[in-house]
C-alpha positions as CSV (number, residue, x, y, z in Angstrom):
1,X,9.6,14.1,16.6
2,X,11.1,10.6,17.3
3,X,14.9,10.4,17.7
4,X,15.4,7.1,15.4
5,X,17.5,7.1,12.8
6,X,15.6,5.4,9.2
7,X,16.4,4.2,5.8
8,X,14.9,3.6,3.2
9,X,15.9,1.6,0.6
10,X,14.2,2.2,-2.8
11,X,12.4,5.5,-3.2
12,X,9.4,4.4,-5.8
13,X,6.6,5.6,-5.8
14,X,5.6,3.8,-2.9
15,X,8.9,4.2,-1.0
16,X,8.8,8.3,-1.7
17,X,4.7,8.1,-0.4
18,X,5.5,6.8,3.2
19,X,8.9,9.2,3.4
20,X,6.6,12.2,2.7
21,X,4.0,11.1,4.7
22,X,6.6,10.6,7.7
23,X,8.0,14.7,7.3
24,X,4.5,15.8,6.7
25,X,3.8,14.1,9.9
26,X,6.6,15.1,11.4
27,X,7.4,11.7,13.0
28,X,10.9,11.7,12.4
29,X,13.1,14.8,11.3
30,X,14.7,14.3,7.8
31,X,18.2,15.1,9.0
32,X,17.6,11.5,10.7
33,X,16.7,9.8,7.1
34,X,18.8,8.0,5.0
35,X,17.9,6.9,1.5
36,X,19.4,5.2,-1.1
37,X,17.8,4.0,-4.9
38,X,19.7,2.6,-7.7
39,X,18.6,5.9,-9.8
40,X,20.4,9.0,-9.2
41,X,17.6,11.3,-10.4
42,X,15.3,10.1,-7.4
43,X,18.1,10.3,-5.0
44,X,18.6,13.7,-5.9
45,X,15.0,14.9,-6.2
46,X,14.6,13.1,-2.3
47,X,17.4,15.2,-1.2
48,X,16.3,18.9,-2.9
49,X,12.1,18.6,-2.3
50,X,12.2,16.6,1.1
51,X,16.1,17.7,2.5
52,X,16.4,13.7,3.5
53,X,20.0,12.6,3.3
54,X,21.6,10.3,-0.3
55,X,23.7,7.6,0.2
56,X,26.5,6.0,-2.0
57,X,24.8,2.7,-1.1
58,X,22.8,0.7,0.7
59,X,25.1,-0.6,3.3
60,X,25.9,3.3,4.0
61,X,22.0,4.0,4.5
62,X,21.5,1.4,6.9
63,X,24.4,2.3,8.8
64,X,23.0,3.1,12.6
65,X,19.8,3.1,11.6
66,X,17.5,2.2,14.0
67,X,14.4,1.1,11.8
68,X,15.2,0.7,7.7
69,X,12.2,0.1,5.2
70,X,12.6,-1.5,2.1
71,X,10.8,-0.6,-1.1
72,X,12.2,-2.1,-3.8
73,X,10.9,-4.2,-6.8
74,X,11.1,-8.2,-5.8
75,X,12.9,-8.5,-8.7
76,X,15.5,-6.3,-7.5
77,X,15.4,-7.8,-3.8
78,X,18.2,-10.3,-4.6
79,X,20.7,-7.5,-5.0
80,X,19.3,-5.9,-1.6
81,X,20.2,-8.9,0.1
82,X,23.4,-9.5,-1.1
83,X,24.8,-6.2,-0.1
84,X,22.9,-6.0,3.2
85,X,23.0,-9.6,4.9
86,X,24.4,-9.7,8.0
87,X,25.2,-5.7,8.0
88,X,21.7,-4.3,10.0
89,X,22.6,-4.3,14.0
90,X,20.3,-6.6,15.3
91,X,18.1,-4.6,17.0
92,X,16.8,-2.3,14.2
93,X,13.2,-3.2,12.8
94,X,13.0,-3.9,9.3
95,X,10.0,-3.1,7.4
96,X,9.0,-4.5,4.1
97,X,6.6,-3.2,1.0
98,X,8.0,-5.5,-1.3
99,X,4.9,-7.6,-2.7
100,X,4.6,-11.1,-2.1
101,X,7.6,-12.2,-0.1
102,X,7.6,-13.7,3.1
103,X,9.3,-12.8,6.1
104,X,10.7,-15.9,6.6
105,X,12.7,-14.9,3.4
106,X,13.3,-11.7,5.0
107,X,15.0,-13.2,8.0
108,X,17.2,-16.0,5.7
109,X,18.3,-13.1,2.9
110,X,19.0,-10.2,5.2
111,X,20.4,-12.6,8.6
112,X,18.0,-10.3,10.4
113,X,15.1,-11.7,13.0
114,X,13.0,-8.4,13.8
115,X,11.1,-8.1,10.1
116,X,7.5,-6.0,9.6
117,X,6.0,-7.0,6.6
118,X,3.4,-4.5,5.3
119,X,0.9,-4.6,2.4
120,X,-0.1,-0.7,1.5
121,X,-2.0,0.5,-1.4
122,X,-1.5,3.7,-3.7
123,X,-3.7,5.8,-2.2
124,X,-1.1,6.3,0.0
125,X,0.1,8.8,-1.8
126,X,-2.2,11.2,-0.6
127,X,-2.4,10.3,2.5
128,X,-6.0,7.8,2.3
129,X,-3.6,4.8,1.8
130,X,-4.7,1.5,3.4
131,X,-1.7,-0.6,4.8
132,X,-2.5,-3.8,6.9
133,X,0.7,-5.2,8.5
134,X,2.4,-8.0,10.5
135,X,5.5,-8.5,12.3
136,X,7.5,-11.4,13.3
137,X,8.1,-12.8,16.8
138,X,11.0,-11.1,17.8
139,X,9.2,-7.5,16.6
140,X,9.7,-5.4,20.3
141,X,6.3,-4.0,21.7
142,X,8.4,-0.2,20.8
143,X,8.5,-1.4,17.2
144,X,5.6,-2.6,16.9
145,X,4.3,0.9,18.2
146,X,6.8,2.5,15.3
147,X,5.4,0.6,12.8
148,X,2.2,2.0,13.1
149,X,3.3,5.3,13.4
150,X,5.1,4.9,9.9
151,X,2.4,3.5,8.8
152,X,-0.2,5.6,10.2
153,X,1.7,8.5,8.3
154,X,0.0,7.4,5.2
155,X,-3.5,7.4,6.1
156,X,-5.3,3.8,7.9
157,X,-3.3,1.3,9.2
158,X,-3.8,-2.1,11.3
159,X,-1.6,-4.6,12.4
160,X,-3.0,-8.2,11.5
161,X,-3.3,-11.4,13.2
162,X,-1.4,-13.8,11.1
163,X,1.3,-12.9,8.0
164,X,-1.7,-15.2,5.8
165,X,-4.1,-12.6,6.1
166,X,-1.6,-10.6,3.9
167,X,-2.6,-11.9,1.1
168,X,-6.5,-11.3,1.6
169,X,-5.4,-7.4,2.3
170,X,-4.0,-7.7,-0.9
171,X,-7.3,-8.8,-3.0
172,X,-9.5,-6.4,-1.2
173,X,-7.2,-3.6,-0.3
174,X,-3.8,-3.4,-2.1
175,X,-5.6,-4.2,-5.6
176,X,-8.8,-2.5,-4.9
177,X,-8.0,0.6,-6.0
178,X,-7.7,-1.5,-10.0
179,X,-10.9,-2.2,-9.2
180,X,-12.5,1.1,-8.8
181,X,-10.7,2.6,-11.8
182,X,-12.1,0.3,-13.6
183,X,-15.3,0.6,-12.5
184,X,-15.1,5.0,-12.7
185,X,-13.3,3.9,-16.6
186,X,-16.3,2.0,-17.6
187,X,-19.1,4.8,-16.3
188,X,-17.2,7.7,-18.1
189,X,-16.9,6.0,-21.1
190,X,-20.5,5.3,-21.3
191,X,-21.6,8.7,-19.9
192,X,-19.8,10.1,-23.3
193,X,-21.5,7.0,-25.3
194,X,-25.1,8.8,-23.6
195,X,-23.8,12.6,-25.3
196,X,-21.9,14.2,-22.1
197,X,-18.4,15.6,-22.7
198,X,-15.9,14.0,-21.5
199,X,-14.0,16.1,-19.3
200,X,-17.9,16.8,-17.8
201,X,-18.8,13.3,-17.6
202,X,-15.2,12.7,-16.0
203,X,-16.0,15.6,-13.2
204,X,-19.6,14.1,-12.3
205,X,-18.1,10.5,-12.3
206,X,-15.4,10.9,-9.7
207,X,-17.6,13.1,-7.9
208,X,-20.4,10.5,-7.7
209,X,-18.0,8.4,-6.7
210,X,-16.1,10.0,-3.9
211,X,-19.4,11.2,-2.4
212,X,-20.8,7.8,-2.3
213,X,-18.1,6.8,-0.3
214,X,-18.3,10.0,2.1
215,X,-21.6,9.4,2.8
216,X,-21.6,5.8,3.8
217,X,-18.8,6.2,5.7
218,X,-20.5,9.2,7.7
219,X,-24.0,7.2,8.1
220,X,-22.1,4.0,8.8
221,X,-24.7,1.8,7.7
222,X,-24.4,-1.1,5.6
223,X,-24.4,-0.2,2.0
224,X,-27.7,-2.0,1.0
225,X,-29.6,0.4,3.5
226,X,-27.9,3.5,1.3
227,X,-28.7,1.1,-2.2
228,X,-32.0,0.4,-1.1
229,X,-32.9,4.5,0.0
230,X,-31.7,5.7,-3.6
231,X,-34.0,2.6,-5.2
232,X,-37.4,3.4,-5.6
233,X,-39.8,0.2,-6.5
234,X,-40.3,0.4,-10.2
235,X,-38.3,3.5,-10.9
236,X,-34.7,4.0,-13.0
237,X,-32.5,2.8,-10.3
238,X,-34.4,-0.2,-9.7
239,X,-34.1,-1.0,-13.5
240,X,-30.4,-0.4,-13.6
241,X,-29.2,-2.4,-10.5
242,X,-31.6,-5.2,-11.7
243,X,-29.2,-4.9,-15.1
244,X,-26.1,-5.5,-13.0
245,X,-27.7,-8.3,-11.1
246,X,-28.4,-10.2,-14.7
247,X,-25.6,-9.7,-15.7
248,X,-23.2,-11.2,-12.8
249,X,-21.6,-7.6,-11.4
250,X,-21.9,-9.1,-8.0
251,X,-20.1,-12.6,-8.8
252,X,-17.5,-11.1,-11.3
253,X,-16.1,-8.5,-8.4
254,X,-16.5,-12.0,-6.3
255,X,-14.1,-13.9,-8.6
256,X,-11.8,-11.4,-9.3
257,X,-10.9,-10.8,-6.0
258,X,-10.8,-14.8,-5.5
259,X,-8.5,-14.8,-8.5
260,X,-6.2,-12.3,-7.0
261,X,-6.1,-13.7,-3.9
262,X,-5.3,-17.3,-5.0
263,X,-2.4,-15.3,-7.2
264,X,-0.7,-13.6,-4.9
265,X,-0.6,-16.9,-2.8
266,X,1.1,-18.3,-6.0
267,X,3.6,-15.5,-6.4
268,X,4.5,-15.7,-3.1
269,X,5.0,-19.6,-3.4
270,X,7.2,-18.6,-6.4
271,X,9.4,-16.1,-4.5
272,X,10.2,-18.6,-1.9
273,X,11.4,-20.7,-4.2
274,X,13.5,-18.2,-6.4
275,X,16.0,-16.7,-3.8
């Protein structure tokens, strides 16, 4: 295990996904995490199912902690900064989850330089998360290694090339998994419109699903090769993707990624602006 000392500030659903990944991982022992959430009941629950140490507040949680990860709602950042500014010794690594705000913000709200800034997904949760992440300038090579670690915990991470390309992990990655719910929603509901039960047609769904995405990743081919093998000239499949062709499937998952992107640009213009 690593010797730092962490806190973690908020522990959401997201915030509790990367701490369990971290002592499943057994990256860094829980007598050497701090935590500290607004809500008792979470505290406590941390503290009996994970043995990771409460705190009376946030400025006790950060107290010589050597990297500190914040996980709080953005609308409950305001608070974060106003008991923590100036408080983190300068050479602890601060990593962000909080959606849509900058670093920059980071640095002026917390009067801290060294600021990771990560974009995860809920997957997570089980351990397949996706979390792209970039860190600022004065981020040391050792942190930077950290980071990944912490990140790493939770299932794929990659550090990115600009803090921009944040917002692109966030259309394909961080709001994907919408997407895919959606699209498992919308072939369950029909499979019951065709006559199946619904917990059966539920079962074969996911399943369907999950092996598609086994099996592509194991053949590593481009998906149209895998389309094209299951699409015989003439047959049902043929039929049925022609359907979703007509119809725009292609564009709309198109757009609505464009849409999310150009939103989350917006929110984070907004954030900028609000603190």
């Amino acid at each position: 295990m690593n010797s730092e000392k962490m806190a973690i500030i908020g522990i959401g659903v997201m915030g509790k996904a990367i701490l369990t990944g971290i002592l499943k991982k057994r990256l860094i022992s829980p007598q050497n995490i701090s935590v500290y959430d607004t809500d008792a009941d979470k505290m406590r629950s941390a503290y009996e199912e994970l043995g990771v140490n409460p705190s009376d507040s946030g400025t006790d949680a950060i107290r010589d902690a050597d990297v500190i990860l914040i996980a709080v709602k953005p609308q409950f950042l305001s608070e974060v900064f106003g008991e923590l500014k100036n408080k983190i010794h300068p050479d602890a690594l601060v990593i962000s989850i909080v959606a849509g705000v900058p670093i920059e913000q980071f640095q002026k709200g917390l009067g801290h330089e060294r600021v990771v800034r990560v974009m995860p997904n809920t997957p997570a949760q089980i351990g397949e998360g996706v979390s792209g992440w970039f860190a600022s300038r004065e981020v040391a090579a050792d942190q930077r290694n950290l980071a990944q670690e912490i990140l790493a915990c939770t299932g794929y991470a990659f550090e990115l090339k600009s803090e921009g390309q944040l917002d692109q992990i966030t259309a394909v990655s961080g709001s994907g998994p919408a997407y895919v719910f959606l699209f498992i929603e919308a072939m369950i509901d029909t499979a019951v419109h065709l006559g199946l039960s619904r917990p059966l047609a539920t079962e074969i769904v996911i399943r369907t699903v999950k092996g598609s995405t086994d099996y592509l990743a194991m053949r590593k081919e481009h998906p149209a090769v895998l389309r094209n093998e299951v699409t015989s000239p003439g047959g049902t499949t043929a039929e049925a993707v022609f359907e979703l062709e007509k119809l725009g499937f292609r564009n709309a998952i198109a757009e609505a990624m464009w849409a999310c992107y150009e939103r989350t640009i917006e929110l984070g213009k907004g954030s900028e602006g609000s603190h």
